[in-house]
BAROBA-201446 format. One record per residue (C-alpha): z, x, y; residue number from 0; residue in three letters. Coordinates in steps of 0.5 Angstrom, whole numbers, m for minus. Example, Ala and Ser with C-alpha at 12.3 -4.5 7.8 and 13.67 -1.06 7.14 Angstrom:
2
[node [16,25,m9],0,'ALA']
[node [14,27,m2],1,'SER']
! end
This chain:
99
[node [m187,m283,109],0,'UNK']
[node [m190,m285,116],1,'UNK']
[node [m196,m282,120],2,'UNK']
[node [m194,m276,124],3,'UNK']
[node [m192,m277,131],4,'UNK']
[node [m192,m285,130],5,'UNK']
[node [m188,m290,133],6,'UNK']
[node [m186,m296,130],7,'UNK']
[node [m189,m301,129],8,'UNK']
[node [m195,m299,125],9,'UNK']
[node [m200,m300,120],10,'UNK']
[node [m199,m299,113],11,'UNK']
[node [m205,m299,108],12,'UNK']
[node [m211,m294,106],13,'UNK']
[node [m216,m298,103],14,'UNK']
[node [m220,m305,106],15,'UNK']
[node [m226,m308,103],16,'UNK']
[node [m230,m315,108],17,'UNK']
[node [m234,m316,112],18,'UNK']
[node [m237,m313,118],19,'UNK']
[node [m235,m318,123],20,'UNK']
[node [m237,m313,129],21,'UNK']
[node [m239,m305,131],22,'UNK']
[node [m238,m300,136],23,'UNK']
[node [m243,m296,140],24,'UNK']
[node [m248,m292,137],25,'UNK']
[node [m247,m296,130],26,'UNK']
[node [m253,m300,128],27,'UNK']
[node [m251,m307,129],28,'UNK']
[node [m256,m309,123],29,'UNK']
[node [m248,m307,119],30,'UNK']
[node [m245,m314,122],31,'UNK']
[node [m245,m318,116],32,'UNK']
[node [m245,m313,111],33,'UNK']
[node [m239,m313,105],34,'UNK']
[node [m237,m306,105],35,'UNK']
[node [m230,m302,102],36,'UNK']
[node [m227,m298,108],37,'UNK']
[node [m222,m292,107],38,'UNK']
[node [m217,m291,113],39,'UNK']
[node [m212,m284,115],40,'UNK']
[node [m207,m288,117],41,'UNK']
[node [m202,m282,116],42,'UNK']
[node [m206,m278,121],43,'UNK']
[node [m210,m284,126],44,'UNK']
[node [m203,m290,124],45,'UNK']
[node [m207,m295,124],46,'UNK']
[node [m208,m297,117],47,'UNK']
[node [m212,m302,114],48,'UNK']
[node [m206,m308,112],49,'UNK']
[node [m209,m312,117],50,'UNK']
[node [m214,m319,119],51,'UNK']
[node [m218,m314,123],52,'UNK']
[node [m219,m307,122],53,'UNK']
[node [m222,m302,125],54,'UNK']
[node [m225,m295,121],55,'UNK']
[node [m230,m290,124],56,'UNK']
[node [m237,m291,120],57,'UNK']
[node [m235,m284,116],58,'UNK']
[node [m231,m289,113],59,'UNK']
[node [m234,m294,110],60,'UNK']
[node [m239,m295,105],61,'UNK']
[node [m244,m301,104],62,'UNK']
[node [m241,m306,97],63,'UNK']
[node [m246,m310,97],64,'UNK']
[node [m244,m317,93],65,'UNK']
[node [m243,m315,86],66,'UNK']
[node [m235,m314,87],67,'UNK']
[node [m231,m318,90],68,'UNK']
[node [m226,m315,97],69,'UNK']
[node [m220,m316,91],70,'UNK']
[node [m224,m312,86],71,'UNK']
[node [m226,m307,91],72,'UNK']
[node [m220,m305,94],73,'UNK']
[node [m218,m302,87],74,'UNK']
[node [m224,m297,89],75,'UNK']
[node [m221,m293,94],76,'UNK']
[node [m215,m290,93],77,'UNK']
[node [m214,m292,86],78,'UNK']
[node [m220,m288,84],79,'UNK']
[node [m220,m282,87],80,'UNK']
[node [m213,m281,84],81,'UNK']
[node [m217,m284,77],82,'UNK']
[node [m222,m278,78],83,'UNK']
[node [m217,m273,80],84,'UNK']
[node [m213,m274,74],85,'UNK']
[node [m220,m274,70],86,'UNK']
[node [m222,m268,72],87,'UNK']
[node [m216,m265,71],88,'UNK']
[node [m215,m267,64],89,'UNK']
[node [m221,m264,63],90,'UNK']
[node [m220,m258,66],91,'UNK']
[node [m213,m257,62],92,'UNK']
[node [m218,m258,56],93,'UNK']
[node [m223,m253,57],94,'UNK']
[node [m218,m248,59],95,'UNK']
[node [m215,m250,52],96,'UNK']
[node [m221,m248,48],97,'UNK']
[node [m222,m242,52],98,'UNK']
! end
């Protein structure tokens, strides 16, 4: 699969968990240093998050704080939307069921 309108190369990856090393205009500086798991649409943006440095808007992001490693994170993101995805649906099929 690759990003629409993209052109080789470009980055891979959907999920990336570190610290903030530096923020954009208009984003509250306090953020650097802060442990956070990111998300990017590298299918829609092509720029993912397989990468030493990466850049994701604030919308993307949220606060980790220490409790997780950035290893441990990272199997939050995609892995866990599909994980609920499929929780819910299971659910779903199991209620249709009994009705």
């Amino acid at each position: 699969m690759t990003p629409a309108g993209a052109v080789a190369p470009f980055v891979l990856g959907f999920d990336r968990a570190g610290t903030v090393t530096a923020v954009g205009k208009g984003v509250e500086p306090e953020l650097v240093g802060t442990h956070v798991l990111g998300f990017s649409q590298w299918f829609v943006t092509g720029h993912g998050t397989q990468a030493s440095l990466v850049a994701l808007p604030c919308e993307n992001i949220a606060v980790a704080g220490g409790r997780f490693t950035s290893a441990e994170l990272t199997t939050f993101g995609l892995n866990g939307l599909t994980a609920l995805f499929f929780a819910e649906a299971a659910g779903q099929e199991e209620q249709r069921r009994r009705s």
